[in-house]
C-alpha positions in Angstrom: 37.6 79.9 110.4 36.7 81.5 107.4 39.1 84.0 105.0 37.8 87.1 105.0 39.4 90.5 103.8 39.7 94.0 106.0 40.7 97.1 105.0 42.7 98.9 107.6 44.1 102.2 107.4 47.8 103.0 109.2 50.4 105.8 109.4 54.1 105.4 108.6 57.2 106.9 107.7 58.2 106.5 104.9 62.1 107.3 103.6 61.9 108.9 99.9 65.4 108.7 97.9 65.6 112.4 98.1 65.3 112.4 101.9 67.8 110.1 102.2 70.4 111.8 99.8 69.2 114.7 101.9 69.9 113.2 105.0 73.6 111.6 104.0 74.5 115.1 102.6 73.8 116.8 105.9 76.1 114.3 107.7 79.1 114.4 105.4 82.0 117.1 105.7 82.6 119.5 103.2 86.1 117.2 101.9 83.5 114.3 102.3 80.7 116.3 100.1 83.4 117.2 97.4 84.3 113.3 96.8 80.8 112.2 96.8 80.1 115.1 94.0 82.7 113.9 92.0 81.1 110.8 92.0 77.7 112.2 90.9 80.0 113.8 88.2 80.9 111.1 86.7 77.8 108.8 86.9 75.8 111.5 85.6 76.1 113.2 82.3 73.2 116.0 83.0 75.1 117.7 86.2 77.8 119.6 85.8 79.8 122.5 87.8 79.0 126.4 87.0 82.8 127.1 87.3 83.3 124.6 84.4 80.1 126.5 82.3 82.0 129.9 83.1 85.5 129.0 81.9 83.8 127.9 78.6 81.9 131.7 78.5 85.4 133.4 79.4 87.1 131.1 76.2 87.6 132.9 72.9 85.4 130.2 71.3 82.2 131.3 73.5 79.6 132.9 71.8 79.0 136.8 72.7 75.2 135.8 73.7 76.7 133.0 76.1 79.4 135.4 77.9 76.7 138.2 78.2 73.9 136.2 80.1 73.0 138.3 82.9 72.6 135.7 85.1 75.9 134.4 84.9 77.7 137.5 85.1 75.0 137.7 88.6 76.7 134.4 90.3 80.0 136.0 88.8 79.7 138.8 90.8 77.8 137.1 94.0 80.9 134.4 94.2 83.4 137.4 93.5 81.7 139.3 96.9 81.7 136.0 98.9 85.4 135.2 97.9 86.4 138.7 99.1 84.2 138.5 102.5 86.2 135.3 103.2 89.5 136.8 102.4 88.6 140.1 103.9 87.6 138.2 107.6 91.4 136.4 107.3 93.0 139.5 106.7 90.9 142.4 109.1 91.6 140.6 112.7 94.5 139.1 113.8 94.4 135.0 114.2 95.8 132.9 116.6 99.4 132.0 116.3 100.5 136.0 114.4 102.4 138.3 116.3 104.0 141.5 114.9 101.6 141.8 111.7 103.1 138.9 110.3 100.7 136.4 108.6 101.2 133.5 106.7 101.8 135.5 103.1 103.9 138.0 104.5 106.9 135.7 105.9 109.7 135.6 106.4 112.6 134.1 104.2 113.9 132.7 107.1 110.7 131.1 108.0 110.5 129.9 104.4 114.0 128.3 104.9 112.8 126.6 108.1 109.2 125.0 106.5 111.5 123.8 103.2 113.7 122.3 105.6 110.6 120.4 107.6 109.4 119.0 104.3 112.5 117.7 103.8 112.9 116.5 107.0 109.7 114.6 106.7 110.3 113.4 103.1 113.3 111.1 105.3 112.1 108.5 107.2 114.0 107.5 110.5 115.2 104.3 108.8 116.6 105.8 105.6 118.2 108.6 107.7 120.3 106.0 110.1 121.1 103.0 106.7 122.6 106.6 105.0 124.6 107.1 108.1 125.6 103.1 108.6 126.2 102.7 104.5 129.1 105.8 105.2 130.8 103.5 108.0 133.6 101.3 107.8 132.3 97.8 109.4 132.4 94.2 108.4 129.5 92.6 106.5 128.2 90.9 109.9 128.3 93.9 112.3 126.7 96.1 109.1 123.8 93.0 109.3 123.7 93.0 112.6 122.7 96.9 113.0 120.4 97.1 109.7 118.4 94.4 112.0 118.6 97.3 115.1 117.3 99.5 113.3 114.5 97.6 111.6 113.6 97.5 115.5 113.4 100.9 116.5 110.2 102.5 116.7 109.2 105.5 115.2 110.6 107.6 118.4 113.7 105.6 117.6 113.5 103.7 121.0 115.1 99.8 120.6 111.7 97.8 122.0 112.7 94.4 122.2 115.3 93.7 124.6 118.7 92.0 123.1 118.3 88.7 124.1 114.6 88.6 122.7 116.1 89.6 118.9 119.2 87.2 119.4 116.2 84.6 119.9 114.5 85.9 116.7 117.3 85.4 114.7 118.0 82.3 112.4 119.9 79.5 114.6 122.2 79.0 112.0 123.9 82.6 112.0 124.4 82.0 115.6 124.4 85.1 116.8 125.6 85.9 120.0 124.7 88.0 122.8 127.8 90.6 122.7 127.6 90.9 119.5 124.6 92.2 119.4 125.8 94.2 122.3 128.4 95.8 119.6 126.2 96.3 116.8 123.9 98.3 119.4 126.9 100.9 120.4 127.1 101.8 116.8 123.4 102.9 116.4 123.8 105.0 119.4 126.8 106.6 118.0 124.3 107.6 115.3 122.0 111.4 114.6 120.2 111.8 115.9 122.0 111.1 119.5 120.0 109.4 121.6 118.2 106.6 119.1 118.7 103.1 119.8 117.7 103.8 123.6 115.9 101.0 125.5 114.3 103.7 127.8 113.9 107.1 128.3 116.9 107.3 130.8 119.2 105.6 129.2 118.0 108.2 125.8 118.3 111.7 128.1 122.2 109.7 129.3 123.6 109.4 125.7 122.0 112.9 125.0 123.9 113.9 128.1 127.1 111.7 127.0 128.0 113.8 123.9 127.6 117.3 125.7 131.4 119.1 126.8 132.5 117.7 130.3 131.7 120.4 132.6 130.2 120.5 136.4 126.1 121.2 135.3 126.4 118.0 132.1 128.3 116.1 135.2 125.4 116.8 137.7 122.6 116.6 135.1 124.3 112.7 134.5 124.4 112.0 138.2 120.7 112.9 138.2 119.1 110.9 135.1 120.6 108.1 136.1 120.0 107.8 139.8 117.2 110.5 140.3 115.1 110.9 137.6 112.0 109.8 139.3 112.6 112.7 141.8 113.1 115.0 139.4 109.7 114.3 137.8 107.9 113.9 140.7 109.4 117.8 141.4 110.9 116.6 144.6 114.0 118.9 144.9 114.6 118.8 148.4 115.2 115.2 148.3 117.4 115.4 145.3 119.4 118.2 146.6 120.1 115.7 149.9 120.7 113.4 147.4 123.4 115.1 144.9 124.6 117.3 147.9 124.2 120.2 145.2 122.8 123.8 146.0 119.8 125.5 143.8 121.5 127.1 141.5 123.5 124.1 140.4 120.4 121.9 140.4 118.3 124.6 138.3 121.3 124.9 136.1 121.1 120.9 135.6 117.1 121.0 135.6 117.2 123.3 132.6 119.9 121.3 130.7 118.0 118.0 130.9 114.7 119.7 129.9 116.1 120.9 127.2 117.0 117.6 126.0 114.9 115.9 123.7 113.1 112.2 125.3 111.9 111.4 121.4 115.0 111.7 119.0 113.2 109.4 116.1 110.1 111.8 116.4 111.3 114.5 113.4 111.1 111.9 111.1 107.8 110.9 111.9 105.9 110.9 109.1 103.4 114.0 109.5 99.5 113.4 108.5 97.7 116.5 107.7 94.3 116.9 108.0 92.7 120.1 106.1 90.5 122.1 107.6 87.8 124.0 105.0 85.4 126.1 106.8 81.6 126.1 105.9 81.0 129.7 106.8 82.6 132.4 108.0 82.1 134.9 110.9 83.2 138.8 110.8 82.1 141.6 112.3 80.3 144.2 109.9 79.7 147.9 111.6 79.4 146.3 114.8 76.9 143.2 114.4 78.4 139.8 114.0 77.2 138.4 110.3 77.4 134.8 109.2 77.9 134.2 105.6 78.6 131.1 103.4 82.3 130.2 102.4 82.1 130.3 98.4 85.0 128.2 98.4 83.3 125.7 100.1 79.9 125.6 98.5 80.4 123.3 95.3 77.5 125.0 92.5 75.9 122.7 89.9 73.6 122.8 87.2 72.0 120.7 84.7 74.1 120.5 81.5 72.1 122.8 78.7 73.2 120.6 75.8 71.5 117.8 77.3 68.5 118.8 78.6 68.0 120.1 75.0 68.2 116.7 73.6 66.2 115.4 76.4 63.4 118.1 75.9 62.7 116.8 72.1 63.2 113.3 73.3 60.6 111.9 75.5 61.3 108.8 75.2 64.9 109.1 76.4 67.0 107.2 79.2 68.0 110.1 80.4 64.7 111.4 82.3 65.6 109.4 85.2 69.0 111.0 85.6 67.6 114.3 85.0 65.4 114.2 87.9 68.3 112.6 89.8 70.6 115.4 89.2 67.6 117.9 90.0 66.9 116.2 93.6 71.2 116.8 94.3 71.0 120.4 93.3 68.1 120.9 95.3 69.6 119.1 98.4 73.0 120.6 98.3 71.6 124.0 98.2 69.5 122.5 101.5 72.6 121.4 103.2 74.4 125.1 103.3 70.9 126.5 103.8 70.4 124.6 106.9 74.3 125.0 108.2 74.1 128.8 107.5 70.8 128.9 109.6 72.6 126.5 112.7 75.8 128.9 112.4 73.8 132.0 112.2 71.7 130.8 115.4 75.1 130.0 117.5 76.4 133.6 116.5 73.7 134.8 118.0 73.6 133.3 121.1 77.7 133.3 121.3 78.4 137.0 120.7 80.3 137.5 124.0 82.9 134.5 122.7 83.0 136.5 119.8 84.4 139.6 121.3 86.0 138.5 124.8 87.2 135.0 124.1 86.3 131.2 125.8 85.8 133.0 129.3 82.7 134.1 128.0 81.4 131.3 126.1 77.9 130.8 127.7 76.0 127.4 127.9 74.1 125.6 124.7 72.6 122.9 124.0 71.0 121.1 120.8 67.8 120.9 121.9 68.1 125.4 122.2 69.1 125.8 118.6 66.3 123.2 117.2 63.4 124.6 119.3 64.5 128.0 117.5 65.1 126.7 114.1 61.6 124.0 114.2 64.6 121.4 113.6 65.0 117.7 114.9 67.9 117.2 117.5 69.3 114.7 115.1 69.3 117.5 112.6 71.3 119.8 114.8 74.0 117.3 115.5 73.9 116.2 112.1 74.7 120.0 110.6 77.5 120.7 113.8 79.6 117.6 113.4 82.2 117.8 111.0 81.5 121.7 109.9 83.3 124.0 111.0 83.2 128.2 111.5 86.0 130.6 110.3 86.6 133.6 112.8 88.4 136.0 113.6 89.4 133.9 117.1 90.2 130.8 114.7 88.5 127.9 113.4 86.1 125.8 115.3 83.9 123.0 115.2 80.0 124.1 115.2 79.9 121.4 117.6 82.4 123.2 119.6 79.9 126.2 121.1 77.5 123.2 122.7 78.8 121.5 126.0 77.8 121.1 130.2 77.5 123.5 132.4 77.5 124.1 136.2 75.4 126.6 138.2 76.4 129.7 139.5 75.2 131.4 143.2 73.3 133.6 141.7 71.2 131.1 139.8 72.7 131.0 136.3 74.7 128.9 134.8 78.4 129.1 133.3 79.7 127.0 130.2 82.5 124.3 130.9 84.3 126.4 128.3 84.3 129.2 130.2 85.4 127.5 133.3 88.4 125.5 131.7 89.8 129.2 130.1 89.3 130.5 133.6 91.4 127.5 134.7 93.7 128.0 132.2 94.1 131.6 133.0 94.6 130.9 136.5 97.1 128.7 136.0 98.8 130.7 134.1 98.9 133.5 136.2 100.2 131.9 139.5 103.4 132.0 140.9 106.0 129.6 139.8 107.7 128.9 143.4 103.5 128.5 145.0 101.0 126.8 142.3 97.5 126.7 142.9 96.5 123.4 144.2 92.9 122.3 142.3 90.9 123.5 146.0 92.7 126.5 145.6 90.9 127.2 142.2 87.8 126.0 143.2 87.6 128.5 146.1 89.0 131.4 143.5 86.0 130.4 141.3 83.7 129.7 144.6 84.2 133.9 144.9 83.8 134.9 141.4 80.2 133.2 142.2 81.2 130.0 140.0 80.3 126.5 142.4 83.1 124.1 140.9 84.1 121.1 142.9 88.1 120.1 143.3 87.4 116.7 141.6 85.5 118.6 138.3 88.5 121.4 138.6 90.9 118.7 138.5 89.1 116.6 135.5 88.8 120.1 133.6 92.7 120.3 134.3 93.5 117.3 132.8 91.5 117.8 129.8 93.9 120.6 129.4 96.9 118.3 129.9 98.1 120.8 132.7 100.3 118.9 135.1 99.0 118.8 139.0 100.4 121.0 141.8 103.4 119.2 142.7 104.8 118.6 139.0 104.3 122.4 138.3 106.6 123.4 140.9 109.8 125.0 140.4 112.8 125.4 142.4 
């Protein structure tokens, strides 16, 4: 066979730089974007941020024709409008969480007091708090051993997970430690704050909890029941624990109330907290009546090309420095892309979410991604891209763009209704019914069967569950 050459033309895609820095923008959160700037800060010497450019125009040393360009004192003023839109939409409608006109820079003292205390709460771990407490106690050197290695046990709700004869075996052989000692050492911890740590189950915690209360007929009965019928009492079954105690219902609610106001996780406060910040891309208020959509300025990072440089670059061809230039062009123009294309996605949800806007998650209606890229001329990927990770300001909180897209079911009447919607009607339900007579999950799906909602028990009852509300028999009271 002979060689021979053919020309043959094909089509493919083909990944520029820019479209992928485009791409890997879009994805990242707005915490995410910030650390990957910084980066770009720092490798490149042509970008830098139009806050830093306007501190050095506000500085004495600035010259008068720097701190009078027009188009600075223009961002000024667009970034000062933004910055008082945002605070303007935290401080017009009440948010979730304030009663009474009281927001978060208008508290209380008291409430100051009690988050200074939480921070210092936190800043103790569990293990620090109980070695202050066993450094303070009068015990030989072996018993003091002996409980530092209890507590280096404990878990972080301060339960004791290993059983006694499981940490005697752990221990060197030539200590020779025996069981009752052990035994001892554990009596101390539980003697320690909080009351109830060093528990090997959550009966035996809600019993030394009980332990340390005054003597009195309700502690007495509230004993008798954690330790011989606390599976009843979970289960809600009171007219078998009544037979049981051979109490009457006021003495057994009087003991139900004590024990749920004990506390199953003693070691839990000092818990180490880890806080995840929330910064909204855009935020949502209403403006003479029409929902409007803007971008957060504090959110939106601006750059520019540092002047000095390009100025040196301009009379230097030749330089190094072209290839950065056109780098740091290509992030400008794709960061301004990324809050482009979230304004236009957020702006697109508003408009097809107004009733959640004004009435709440009853009225959230269904949405998918494949509705918001038809209207945008988008790419699915592109729409789950720009709602993952970026989140709306409103006046009804702060929520995930990802949050206004999810199933639906069908309605008599031919529509369709948002598993939002259905799970606040739950939820509203629920919370409405009587104590003594809780709706079972048919119950709710015939309620919902006559508002013209089709809901089968088993979706009420995985909807119920999603909102970690208890079944039937467990929300019973006496």
């Amino acid at each position: 066979m002979m060689p021979s050459l053919q020309l043959k033309l094909t089509q493919h895609l083909a990944l520029t730089p820019q479209l992928q820095q485009s791409i890997r923008l879009l994805q990242l959160s707005t915490i995410e974007l910030e650390q990957e700037l910084e980066k770009y800060l720092l490798e490149n010497p042509l970008l830098e941020r139009e806050e830093e450019f306007a501190r050095t125009a506000e500085s004495p040393n600035a010259s008068d024709e720097t701190a009078a360009d027009p188009a600075t004192a223009e961002e000024h003023a667009e970034r000062s409008e933004l910055s008082e839109h945002l605070e303007q939409s935290f401080s017009d409608d009440a948010w979730p969480g304030e009663e009474n006109g009281q927001h978060g820079s208008g508290a209380s003292s008291d409430d100051e007091d009690s988050d200074f205390q939480d921070i210092q709460a936190a800043a103790v771990s569990l293990r620090e708090h109980l070695l202050w407490q066993l450094g303070l106690m009068m015990l030989p050197d072996r018993d003091r051993v002996l409980v530092r290695c209890l507590v280096d046990a404990l878990d972080d709700d301060g339960y004791l997970t290993q059983s006694l004869p499981e940490l005697a075996e752990s221990m060197p052989a030539e200590l020779e430690i025996e069981l009752e000692e052990l035994q001892i050492a554990l009596k101390h911890l539980q003697h320690f704050d909080p009351t109830g740590v060093g528990a090997r189950s959550a009966q035996e915690c809600l019993a030394l909890q009980l332990e340390a209360l005054p003597i009195d007929k309700t502690r007495t009965l509230a004993l008798e029941i954690v330790r011989h019928g606390l599976d009843l009492l979970a289960s809600h079954d009171f007219v078998k624990l009544k037979k049981q105690t051979g109490c009457d219902d006021d003495a057994l609610r009087a003991a139900h109330l004590l024990i749920c106001g004990l506390n199953p996780r003693p070691g839990a406060q000092y818990a180490s907290a880890d806080t995840r910040y929330i910064s909204p891309d855009v935020v949502v208020r209403k403006v003479r009546g029409q929902w409007s959509v803007s971008v957060n300025a504090d959110a939106f990072p601006r750059l520019r090309i540092n002047s000095l440089y390009a100025q040196i670059l301009s009379r230097q061809r030749g330089s190094g420095l072209a290839g950065q230039l056109q780098e740091a062009r290509w992030l400008i123009r794709n960061v301004q892309q990324r809050f482009d294309t979230i304004l236009r996605v957020a702006q697109a949800i508003v408009e097809r979410q107004r009733q959640f806007l004004d009435h709440g998650d009853v009225a959230m209606r269904p949405l998918v991604l494949r509705e918001i890229a038809d209207v945008l001329g988008l790419h699915e990927s592109t729409i789950s891209r720009v709602t993952t990770q970026k989140y709306m300001a409103t006046p009804r909180g702060i929520f995930e763009l990802k949050y206004f897209f999810g199933s639906h079911v069908g309605t008599e009447a031919g529509g369709a209704c948002s598993a939002t919607a259905i799970r606040a009607l739950i939820k509203q339900l629920i919370s409405t019914e009587e104590p003594k007579k809780p709706l079972s999950d048919s119950q709710i799906s015939e309620v919902l069967g006559q508002q013209g909602i089709v809901v089968a028990r088993r979706t009420i009852a995985k909807y119920r569950e999603a909102l970690n509300i208890p079944p039937v028999n467990l929300r019973k009271s006496i």
